[in-house]
C-alpha positions as a Markdown table, in Angstrom:
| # | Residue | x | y | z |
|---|---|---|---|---|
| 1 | Unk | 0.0 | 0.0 | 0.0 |
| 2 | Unk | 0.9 | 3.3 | -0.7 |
| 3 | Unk | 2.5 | 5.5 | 2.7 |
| 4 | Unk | -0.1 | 6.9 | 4.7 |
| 5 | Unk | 1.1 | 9.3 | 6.9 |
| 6 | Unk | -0.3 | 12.1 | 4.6 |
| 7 | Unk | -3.6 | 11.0 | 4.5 |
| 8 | Unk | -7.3 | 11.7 | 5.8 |
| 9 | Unk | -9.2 | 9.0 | 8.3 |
| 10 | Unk | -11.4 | 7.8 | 5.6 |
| 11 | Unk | -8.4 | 7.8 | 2.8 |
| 12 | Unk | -6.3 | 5.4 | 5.3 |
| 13 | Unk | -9.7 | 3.2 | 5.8 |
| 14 | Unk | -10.0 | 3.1 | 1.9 |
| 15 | Unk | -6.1 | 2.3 | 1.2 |
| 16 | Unk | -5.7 | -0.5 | 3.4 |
| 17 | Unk | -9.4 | -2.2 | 2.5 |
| 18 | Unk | -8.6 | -5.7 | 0.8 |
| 19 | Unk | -5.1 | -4.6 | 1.4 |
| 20 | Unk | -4.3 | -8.3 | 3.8 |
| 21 | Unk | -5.5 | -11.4 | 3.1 |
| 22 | Unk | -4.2 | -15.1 | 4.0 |
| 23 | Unk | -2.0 | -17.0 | 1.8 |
| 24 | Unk | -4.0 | -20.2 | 0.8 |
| 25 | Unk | -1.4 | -22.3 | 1.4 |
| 26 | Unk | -1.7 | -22.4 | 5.3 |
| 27 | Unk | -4.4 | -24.2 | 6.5 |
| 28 | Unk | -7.4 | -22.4 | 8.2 |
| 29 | Unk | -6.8 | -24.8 | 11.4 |
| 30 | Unk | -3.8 | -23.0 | 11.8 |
| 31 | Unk | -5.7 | -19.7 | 12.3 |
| 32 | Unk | -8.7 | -21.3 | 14.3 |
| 33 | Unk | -9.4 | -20.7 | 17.8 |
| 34 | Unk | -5.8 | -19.0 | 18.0 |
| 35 | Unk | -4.9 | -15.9 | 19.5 |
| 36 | Unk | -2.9 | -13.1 | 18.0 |
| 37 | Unk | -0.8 | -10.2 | 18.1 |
| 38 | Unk | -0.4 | -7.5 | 16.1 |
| 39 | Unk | 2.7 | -4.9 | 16.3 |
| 40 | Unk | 3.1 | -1.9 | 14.5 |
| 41 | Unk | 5.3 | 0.7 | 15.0 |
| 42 | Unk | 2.9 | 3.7 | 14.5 |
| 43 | Unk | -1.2 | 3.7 | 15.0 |
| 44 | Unk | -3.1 | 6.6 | 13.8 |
| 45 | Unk | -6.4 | 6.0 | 12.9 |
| 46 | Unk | -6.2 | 2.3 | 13.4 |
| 47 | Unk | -7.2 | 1.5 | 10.0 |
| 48 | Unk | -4.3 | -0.8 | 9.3 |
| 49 | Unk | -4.5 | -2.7 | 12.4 |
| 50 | Unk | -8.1 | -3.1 | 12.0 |
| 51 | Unk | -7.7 | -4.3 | 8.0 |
| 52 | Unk | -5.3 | -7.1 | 9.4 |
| 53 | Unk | -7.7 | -8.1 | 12.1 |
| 54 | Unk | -10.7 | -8.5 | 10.0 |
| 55 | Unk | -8.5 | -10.9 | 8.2 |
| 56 | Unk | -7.0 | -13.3 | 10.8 |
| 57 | Unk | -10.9 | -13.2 | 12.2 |
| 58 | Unk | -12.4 | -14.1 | 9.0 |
| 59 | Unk | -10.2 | -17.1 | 8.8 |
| 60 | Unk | -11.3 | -18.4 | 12.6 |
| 61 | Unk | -9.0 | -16.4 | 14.5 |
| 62 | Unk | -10.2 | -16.7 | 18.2 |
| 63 | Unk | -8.9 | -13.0 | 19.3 |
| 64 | Unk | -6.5 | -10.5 | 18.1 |
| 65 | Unk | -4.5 | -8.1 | 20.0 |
| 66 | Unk | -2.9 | -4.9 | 18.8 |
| 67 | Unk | 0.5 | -3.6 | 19.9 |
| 68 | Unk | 1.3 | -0.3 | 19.4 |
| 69 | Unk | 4.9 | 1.5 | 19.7 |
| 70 | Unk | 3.7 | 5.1 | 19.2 |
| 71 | Unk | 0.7 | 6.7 | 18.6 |
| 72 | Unk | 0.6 | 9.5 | 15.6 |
């Protein structure tokens, strides 16, 4: 994806939709029931954490956690 640090709330949202997805070739059991967490060095709006969530969830991903290094 493109850098974001320049854009709006709803352009972050929109550049990081359908930006993650799994790679077929793990198996969903690995996912299911699991728990993750997420690191990223900067959180603005959240959008990115929240795009990488909504995959690991959609593939059976008991809970995700985010870890955050700085806020921006």
């Amino acid at each position: 994806t493109p850098p974001q640090a320049q854009l709006s709330r709803e352009k972050r949202i929109q550049n990081v939709a359908d930006a993650f997805s799994l790679v077929p070739e793990f198996p969903n059991p690995y996912f299911l029931n699991k728990k993750f967490i997420l690191i990223d060095d900067v959180c603005s709006t959240g959008a990115t954490l929240n795009a990488c969530a909504a995959a690991l969830k959609s593939a059976g991903a008991a809970s995700v956690w985010g870890l955050v290094l700085a806020r921006g």
